[in-house]
N, C-alpha and C positions, 0 to 999 in steps of 0.2 A: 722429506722428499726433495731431491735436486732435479732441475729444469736442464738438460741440455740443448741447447739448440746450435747444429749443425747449417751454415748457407752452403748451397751447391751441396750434387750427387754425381759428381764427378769421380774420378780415382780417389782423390783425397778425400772427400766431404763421404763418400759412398763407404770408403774402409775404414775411417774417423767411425760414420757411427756402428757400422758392420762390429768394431769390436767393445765399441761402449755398453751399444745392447747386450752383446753375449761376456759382458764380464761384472756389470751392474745388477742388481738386481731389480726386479720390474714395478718395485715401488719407487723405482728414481723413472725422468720420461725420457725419452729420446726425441728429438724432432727435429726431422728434416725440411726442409724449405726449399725450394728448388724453381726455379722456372719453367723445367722441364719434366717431364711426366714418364721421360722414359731412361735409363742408363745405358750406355754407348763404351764400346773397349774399342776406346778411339785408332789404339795402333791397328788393330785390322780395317780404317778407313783405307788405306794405300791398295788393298782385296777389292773395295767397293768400287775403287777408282778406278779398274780394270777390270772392273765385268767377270771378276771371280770369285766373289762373294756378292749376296742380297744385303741391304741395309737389315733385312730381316736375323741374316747370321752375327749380326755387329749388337743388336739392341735388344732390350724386354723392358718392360714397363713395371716402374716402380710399384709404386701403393699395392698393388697384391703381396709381392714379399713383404714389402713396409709391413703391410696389415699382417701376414702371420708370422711374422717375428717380434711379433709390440713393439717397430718403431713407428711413429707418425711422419706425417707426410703431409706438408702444404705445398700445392701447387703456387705459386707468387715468387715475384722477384724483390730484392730488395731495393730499397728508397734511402733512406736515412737511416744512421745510426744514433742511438740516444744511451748509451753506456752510461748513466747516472737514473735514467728516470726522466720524466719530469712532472711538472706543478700538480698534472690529474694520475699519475702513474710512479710510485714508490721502488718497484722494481726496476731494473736496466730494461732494455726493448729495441727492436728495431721496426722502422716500418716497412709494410709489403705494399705490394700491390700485386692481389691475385691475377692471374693468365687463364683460368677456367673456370665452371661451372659458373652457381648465381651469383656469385661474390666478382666476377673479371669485370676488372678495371677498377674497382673499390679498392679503398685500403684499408686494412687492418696493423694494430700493434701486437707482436709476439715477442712475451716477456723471457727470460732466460734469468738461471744462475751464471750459466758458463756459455759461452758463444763461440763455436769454431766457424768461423769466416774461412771457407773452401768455396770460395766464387771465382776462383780462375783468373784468364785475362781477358777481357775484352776485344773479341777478332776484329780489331783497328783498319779493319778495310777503307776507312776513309779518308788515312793519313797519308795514303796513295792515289794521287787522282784514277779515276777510271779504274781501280782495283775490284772494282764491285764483281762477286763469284757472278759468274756466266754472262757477263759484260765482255765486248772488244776481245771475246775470243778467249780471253783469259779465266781458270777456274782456282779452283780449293777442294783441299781433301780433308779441312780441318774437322767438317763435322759429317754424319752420313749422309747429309741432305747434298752437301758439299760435293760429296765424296760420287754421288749417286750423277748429278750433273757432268762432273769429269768425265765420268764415262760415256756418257750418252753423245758430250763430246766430241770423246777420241774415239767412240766409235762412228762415229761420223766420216771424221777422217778417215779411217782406216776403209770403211766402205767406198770411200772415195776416191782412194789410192789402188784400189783392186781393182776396180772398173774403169782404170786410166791410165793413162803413162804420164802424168802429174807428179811431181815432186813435191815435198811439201818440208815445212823447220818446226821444229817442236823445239817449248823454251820451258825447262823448269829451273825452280830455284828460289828465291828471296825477293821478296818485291818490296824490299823496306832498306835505306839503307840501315836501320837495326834492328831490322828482324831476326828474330827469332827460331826455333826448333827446322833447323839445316838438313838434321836426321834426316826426318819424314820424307822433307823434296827429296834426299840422298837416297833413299829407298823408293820411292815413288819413280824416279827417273833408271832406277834399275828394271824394276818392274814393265815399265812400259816399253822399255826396248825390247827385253826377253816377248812381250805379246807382239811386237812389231816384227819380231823374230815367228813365233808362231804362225802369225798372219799372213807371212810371203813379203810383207811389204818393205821389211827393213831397210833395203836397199833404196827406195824412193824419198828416204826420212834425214836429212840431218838434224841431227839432237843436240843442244845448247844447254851448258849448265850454268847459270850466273849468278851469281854468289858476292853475300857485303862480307865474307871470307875474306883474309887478307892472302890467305893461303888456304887449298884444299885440306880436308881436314880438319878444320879449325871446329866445329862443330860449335861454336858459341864457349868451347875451353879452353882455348888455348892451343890447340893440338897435343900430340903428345906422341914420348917415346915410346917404343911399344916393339914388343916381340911378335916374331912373325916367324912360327918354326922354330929353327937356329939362332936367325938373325934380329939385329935390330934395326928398327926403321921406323921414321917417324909416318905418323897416320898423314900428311900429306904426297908421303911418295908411293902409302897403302890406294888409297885414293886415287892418285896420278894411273898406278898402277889398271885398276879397275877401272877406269875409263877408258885408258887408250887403248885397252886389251876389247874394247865395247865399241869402241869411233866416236865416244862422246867428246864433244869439243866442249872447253871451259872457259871462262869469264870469272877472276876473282876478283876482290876488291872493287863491286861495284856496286852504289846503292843506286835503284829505281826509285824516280820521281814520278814520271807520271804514264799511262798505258791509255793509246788509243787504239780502236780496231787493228789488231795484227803487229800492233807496237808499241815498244818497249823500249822509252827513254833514259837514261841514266847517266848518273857523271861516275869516272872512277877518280881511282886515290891520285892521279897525276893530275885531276882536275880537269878531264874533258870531256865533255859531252857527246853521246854515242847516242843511235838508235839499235836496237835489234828487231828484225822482225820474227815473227810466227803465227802456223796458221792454227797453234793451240799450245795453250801455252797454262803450266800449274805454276803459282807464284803464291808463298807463305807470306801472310800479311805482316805488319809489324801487330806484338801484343802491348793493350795497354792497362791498366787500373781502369775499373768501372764507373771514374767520375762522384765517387759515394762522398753524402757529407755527413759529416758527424754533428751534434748539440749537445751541450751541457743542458744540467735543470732546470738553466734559465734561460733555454733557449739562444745560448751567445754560442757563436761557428767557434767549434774546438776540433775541425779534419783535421789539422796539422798535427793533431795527439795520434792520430790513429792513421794516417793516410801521409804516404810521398809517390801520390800514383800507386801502388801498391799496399799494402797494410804495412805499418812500421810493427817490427819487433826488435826482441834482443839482438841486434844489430850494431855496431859501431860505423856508423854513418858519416861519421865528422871526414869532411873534405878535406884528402890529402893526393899528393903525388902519386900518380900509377906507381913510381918507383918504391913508396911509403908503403902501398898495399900489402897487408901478411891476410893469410888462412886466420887468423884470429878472430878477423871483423865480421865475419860469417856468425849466422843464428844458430845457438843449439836447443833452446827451445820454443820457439817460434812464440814465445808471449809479447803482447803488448807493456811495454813499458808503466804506460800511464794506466790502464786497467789488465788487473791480471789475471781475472775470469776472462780476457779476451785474447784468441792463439790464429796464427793464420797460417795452416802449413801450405805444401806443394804451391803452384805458380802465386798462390793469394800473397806471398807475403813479399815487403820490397828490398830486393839485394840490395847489398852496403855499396858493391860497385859491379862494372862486368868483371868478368874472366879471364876472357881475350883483349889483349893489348888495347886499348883504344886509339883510335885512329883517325885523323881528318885527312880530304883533299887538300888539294893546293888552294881548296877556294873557302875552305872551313868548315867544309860538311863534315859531317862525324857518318862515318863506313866502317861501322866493325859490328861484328855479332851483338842482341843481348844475351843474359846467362840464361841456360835453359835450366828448367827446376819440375821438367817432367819427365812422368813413366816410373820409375823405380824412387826418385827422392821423393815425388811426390805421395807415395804409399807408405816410403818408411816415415816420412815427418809426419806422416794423419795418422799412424800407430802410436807414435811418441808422446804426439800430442792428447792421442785419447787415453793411452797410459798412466799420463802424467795429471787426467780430470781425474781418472778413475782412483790416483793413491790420494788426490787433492778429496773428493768426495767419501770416500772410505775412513781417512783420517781424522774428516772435518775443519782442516786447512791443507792450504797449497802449498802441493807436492812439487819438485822438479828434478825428482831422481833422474827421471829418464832425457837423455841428451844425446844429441847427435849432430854435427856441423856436415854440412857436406865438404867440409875442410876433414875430415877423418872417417868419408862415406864413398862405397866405390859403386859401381853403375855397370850394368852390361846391355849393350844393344846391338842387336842384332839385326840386320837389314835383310829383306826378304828380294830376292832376285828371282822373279817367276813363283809360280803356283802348281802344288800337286804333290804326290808320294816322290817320284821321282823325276820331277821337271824343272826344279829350280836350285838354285845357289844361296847359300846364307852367307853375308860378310857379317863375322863378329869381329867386335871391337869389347872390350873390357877395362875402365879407368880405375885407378884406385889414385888420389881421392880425386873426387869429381876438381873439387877448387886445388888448384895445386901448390904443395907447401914447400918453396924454393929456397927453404933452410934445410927441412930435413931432407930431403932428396933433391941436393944441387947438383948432384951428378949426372942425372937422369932429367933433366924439364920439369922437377917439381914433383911426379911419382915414383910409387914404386913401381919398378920396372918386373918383378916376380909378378907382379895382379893385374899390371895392364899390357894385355895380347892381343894380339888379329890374328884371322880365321877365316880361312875361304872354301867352302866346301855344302856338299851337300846335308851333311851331319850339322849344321849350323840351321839349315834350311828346316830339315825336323823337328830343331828346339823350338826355332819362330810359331810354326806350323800346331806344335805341342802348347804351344804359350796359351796360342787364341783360346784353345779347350778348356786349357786349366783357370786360367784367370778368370771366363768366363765361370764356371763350374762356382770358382771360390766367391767368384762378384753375386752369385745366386744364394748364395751361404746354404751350400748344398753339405751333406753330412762331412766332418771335419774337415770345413773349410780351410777353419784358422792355419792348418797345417803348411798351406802352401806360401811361403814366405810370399815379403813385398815386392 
C-alpha cells in the first residue's frame, strides 16, 4: 500500500489528487491536507467582485466528495517539512496544525510515500504597506471572501454616484512592484467598467490601470506576437487597443510602495515618485513562498534542499545574465532534486527566473512582472505530476515518462468583459509556449505565431461563461470528468 499525500485543494493539489484516486486503486490512500474546507474556481472571483455571481456559485465543500470518492481529507495547514523522518518516526512526514474541529490549533504528523506540495502562494498583502483587502479603500478578488468585499465596495460607489453629481477615480491593477497574475486585474477592470456602463454612472468614473508592466500586455510573459484576424500585432497595441476604445487611462512600469486612504504611492522606471488617488481601488498583491522549513533526521535546517521561497525542482537555477536565459532552465517534471518522492506543480514550485525582461528604476528598484504559473499550467503540471506517482507506484520505482516545461506548453485566457447570454465581450488571447523559446521562433518574440491569437467578440464571452460550468462540473468529478481536459 502507497501513502500519497497531496498539500493544498486548489486547481493543482484538487486535480493532482482528482486523478490519482481515479487511476490508483483503493488499496493505495489518497490524502488531501488543506487548510480550507471548501474548493473555489478562483477565475469566476472577477463574477463575485461584480455582484454577478454569489461566492455560493464560485465554491462547494470538500470532505463530502473527498468522502465518496475515497479520498481523505485533513482540514490543517502545513508547519514543517521532515522528508527523512525523524528519531521517533521512520517514515518521511510533515507537520500540520489542524484549523477545525477538536484537534484546532494542535499539531499532528502525516506520514507519506509520495508528497505533492500544491500550497500555492502566499497573498503577500504585507509586502505592501497598507495593502491589507478592505483597508484605505483598497480590495482583492484573490479569493471569494476577497472577491465578495469588492463588491460590497463598488457597490457603494456606485450607489453613491447615482444619488449625486459626484465624480469619483477607480484604480485597478498591481500593488507590488513584482506582482504577479495581471490577467485577473485585466479582466476585473473590464468588468467593472461594462457594470459602470450598466449602472448609468460611467460618465461620473475615471478608471486608472497601473501596472509594474513595462508595457501593456506584458502579462508577466513577456508580451507577445499574436494574430489578430489578418493581422499581426503585438498583445500591447491588443491591449492599448481595448482601453482606449473603454477611456481607461494607463500607468505602466510602475511598482506601489505603499497605500494610504484613497492613495496610491509608487515610483516608476524613470525613478520618480507619484501619488494616485482613488475612491476604490482592486490592487493584486505581490505572491510569495509560505515561509516552510524543512529538517533532516537529526533535526539540522535543510530548507535550502527543498525551498528558494518557492519549492525547488528540476530546475536550472544557477545565476546567469537575462541575456544567458534559454526555455531549457524551466522544470518538466516538477521533482525535488534532493527527495524524489517530493513534486511541487502549479504556483508551489520556484521558477529558475522571470519571463519578462527584468527591470530597475533609476533608483534600483526591480518593476517588472513575476512569471505567472496559474489556471491551465497549473492543471496540466498536477496531471503530470500525478501521472508520473502513478507509473512510479504501479512499477514500484520512479517513473518520469511524463514531462512538460511550460517552455513547450501553451495557455489560453480569456478575459471576461460583462456578464450574461448576450451582454458581454470575451478578449482571447492564446500563447504557445507560455516561456518563449527565442531560438526556435526568432522571428516571431519567441512563439509560434499559428497558436498565439487574439480575439474580441462575443463568441469568446460564451467560452469564459461555458468554462465556469464545466470546470466546475469536472472539479465535482461528476460522471466522465476526466474527459474535459486541463
Amino acid at each position: 500500500m502507497t501513502k500519497i499525500v497531496v498539500l493544498g485543494a486548489g486547481i493543482s493539489g484538487h486535480t493532482a489528487a482528482s486523478h490519482l484516486r481515479r487511476k490508483l486503486s483503493k488499496k493505495h490512500e489518497v490524502l488531501v491536507v488543506s487548510p480550507n474546507s471548501n474548493y473555489q474556481w478562483i477565475p469566476s472571483n472577477i463574477w463575485v467582485g461584480i455582484g454577478r455571481m454569489n461566492r455560493e456559485d464560485t465554491v462547494f465543500p470538500l470532505e463530502p466528495l473527498y468522502k465518496r470518492k475515497g479520498i481523505g481529507f485533513i482540514q490543517a495547514k502545513v508547519v514543517t517539512f521532515h522528508p527523512e523522518g525523524d528519531s521517533d518516526e521512520e517514515m518521511p512526514f510533515v507537520m500540520v496544525e489542524y484549523t477545525s474541529g477538536d484537534k484546532k490549533g494542535r499539531q499532528g504528523k502525516v506520514t507519506y510515500d509520495f508528497l505533492i506540495n500544491a500550497t500555492g502562494p502566499k497573498l503577500a498583502f504585507d509586502m505592501t504597506e497598507g495593502l491589507l483587502p478592505g483597508t484605505n479603500k483598497a480590495y482583492s478578488v484573490c479569493t471569494y471572501d476577497h472577491a465578495e468585499h469588492a463588491w460590497a465596495g463598488l457597490k457603494a460607489l456606485i450607489e453613491k454616484l447615482k444619488s449625486s453629481d459626484e465624480r469619483a477615480k477607480i484604480l485597478i491593477g498591481t500593488g507590488h512592484p513584482k506582482a504577479t497574475c495581471q490577467g485577473a486585474a485585466f479582466e476585473y477592470i473590464l468588468n467593472v467598467e461594462k457594470e459602470l456602463v450598466r449602472y448609468g454612472v460611467r460618465n461620473k468614473v475615471d478608471i486608472t490601470w497601473l501596472s509594474n508592466e513595462y508595457l501593456l500586455g506584458d502579462f508577466g510573459m513577456d508580451g507577445m506576437l499574436l494574430t489578430y484576424g489578418k493581422e499581426v500585432m503585438k498583445s500591447s497595441e491588443m491591449v492599448e487597443m481595448v482601453f482606449t476604445d473603454r477611456n481607461i487611462r494607463w500607468i505602466a512600469g510602475a511598482g506601489i510602495t505603499k497605500v494610504e486612504e484613497g492613495k496610491a504611492h509608487y515610483e516608476n522606471l524613470a525613478g520618480e515618485y507619484k501619488t494616485e488617488e482613488f475612491d476604490f481601488a482592486m490592487l493584486i498583491p505581490a505572491f510569495s513562498g509560505h515561509g516552510f522549513k524543512a529538517y533532516d533526521k537529526g533535526n539540522k535546517d535543510i530548507t535550502e534542499k527543498l525551498f528558494k521561497g518557492f519549492m525547488v525542482v528540476d530546475a536550472d537555477y544557477t545565476p546567469r545574465p537575462y541575456e544567458e536565459w534559454t526555455v531549457q532552465d524551466w522544470p518538466e517534471t516538477y521533482q525535488n532534486p534532493s527527495y524524489p518522492n517530493i513534486f511541487a506543480p502549479g504556483i508551489a514550485f520556484a521558477p529558475p527566473h522571470s519571463i519578462s525582461k527584468p527591470r530597475k528604476s533609476k533608483n534600483g528598484t526591480d518593476i517588472f512582472p513575476s512569471p505567472p504559473r496559474t489556471g491551465m499550467p497549473s492543471g496540466i503540471t498536477a496531471k503530470l505530476v500525478a501521472d508520473n506517482i502513478i507509473d512510479s507506484v504501479k512499477h514500484g520505482k520512479i517513473s518520469l515518462h511524463h514531462k512538460g516545461s511550460m517552455g513547450n506548453m501553451g495557455a489560453a485566457c480569456i478575459a471576461s468583459a460583462g456578464y450574461g447570454a448576450f451582454q458581454g465581450n470575451g478578449i482571447s488571447m492564446t500563447t504557445f509556449p507560455i516561456v518563449p523559446d527565442y531560438k526556435k521562433y526568432s522571428k516571431t518574440g519567441g512563439r509560434d505565431i499559428q497558436k498565439t491569437f487574439g480575439d474580441i467578440g462575443l463568441a469568446g464571452h460564451w467560452v469564459k461563461l461555458s468554462l465556469h460550468y464545466a470546470f466546475l462540473y469536472k472539479a465535482k468529478m461528476k460522471p466522465f470528468w476526466w474527459l474535459i481536459p486541463e
